[in-house]
N, C-alpha and C positions, 0 to 999 in steps of 0.2 A: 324868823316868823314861826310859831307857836300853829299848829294845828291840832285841836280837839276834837275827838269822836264822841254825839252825842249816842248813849245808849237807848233807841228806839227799841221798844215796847211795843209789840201789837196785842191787841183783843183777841184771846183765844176762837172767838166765834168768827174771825176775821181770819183766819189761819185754816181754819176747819175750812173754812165758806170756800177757800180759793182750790185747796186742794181737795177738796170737793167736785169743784167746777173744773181744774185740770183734766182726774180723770172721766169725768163725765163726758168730756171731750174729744179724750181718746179714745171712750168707747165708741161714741158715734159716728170717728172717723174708721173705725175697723168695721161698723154695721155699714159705713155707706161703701165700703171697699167692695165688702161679703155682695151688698145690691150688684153694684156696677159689674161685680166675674159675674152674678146671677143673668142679669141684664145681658150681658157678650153671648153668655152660652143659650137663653132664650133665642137673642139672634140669628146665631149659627143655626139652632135649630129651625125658626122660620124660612133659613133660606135653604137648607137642606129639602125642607118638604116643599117650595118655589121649585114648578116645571118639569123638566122628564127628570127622573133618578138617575142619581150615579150607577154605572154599569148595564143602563139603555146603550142601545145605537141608535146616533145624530142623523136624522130625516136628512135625505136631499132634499134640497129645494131650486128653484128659479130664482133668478134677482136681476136687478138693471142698474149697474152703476150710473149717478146720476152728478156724479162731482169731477167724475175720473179723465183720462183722454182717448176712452172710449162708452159709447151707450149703448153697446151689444148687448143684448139679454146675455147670461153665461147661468150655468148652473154650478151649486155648490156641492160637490161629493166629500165628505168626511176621508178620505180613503187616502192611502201613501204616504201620510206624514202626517205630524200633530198640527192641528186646527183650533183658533182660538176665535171663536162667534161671538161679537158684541153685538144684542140687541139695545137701541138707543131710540129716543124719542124727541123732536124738534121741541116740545112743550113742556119737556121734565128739566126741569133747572137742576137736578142733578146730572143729566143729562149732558150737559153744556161743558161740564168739568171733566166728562167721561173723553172729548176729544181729546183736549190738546194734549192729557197722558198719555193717552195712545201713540198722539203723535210724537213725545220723550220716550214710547216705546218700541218703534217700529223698525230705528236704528238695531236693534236687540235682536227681536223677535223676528224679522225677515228672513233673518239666514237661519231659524231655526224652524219655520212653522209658518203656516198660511195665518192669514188673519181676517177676517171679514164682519164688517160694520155694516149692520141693516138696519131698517126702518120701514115701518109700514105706514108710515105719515103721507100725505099728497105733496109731490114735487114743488107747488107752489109755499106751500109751510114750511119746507125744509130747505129753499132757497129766502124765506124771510128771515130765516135766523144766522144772524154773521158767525157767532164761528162753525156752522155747522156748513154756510156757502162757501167761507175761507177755507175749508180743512183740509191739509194736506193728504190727511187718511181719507181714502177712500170710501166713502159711503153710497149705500145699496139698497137700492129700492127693494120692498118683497110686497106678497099681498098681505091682506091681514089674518088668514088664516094658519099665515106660518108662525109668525109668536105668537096666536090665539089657539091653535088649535095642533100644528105637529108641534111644536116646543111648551105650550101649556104656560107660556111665559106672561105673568098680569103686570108683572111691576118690571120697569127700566130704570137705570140700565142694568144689563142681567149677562151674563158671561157666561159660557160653556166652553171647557176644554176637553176637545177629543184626542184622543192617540192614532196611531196610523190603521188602526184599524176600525174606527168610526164611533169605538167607544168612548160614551163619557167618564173620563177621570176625573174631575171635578168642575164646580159650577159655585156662582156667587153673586153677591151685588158689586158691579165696578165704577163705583162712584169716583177714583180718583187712583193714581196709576200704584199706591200702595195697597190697595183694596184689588186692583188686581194682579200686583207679585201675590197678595195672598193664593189669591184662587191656582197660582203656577204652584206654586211651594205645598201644594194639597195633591200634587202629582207627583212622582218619582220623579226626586231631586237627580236622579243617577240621569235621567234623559232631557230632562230642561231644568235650567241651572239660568235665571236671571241676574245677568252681573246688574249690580249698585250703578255703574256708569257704561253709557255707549263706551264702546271703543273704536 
């Protein structure tokens, strides 16, 4: 069996047009690259100017755990060891995702660090939302002038890490439990070191 190759011919303008339209392509995929690092670092900077500054010291406050297997009032002191404060809100659907990482986190972070989950929400809204009544984390009532007014904090969920001495080392949005290794990994890796898996 005999196979011939026909000699196809294209139209010079058809030749042009494509590798025209190739790199036309390319470039637009390197403008939208150049947006999207533009976009990250606007970000970062929004959430930079989100609430007290890095290198404040973290307010004490009051709180009521209201999930846990106690409903003591207790207060929270930033002081003796690194502290990691998630404020959260029953109504932010980002919110909702900010638990159950926690709770793939807490394996981790117990033996390394306090952790406390607040809300200024009313007990009855924050018992209407299932995973916020399910949650193995601990969640904590406060009033509304402490993410309103000592922490400055408008948007949830919203993360502050303090050091043993009350400072904050870094702070972020903790929408889901890689969002917050970020905000660890913006602290001295030499003192908190988040392993990839509980052990």
């Amino acid at each position: 069996m005999n196979v011939t190759f026909v000699d196809i011919t294209l139209p010079l303008w058809l030749v042009v047009s494509q590798w025209t339209l190739l790199f036309a392509l390319g470039f637009l995929v390197i403008v939208m690259y150049r947006q999207l690092g533009f976009l990250l670092r606007l970000k970062d900077a929004g959430t930079e100017r989100e609430g007290l500054p890095i290198g404040e010291k973290a307010p004490a406050f009051d709180y009521t755990p209201v999930n846990g297997s106690t409903s003591l009032p207790a207060r929270f002191e930033p002081i003796g060891k690194w502290s990691l404060l998630v404020f959260v809100e029953p109504g932010c659907s980002s919110c909702r995702s900010t638990i159950p990482a926690l709770e793939q986190l807490v394996p981790i972070l117990e033996r390394r660090m306090r952790m406390l989950v607040v809300t200024s929400a009313e007990p009855a809204l924050i018992a209407a939302i299932d995973v916020f009544r399910t949650a193995s984390v601990g969640i904590n009532r406060v009033s509304k002038d402490v993410p309103n007014e000592l922490y400055r904090t408008r948007s949830t969920p919203f993360a502050y890490l303090a050091d043993p001495e009350g400072i904050i080392q870094a702070k972020g949005v903790a929408t889901d439990e890689s969002a917050i290794r970020k905000i660890m990994q913006k602290a001295d890796r030499s003192i908190i070191r988040v392993e990839s898996t509980a052990s």
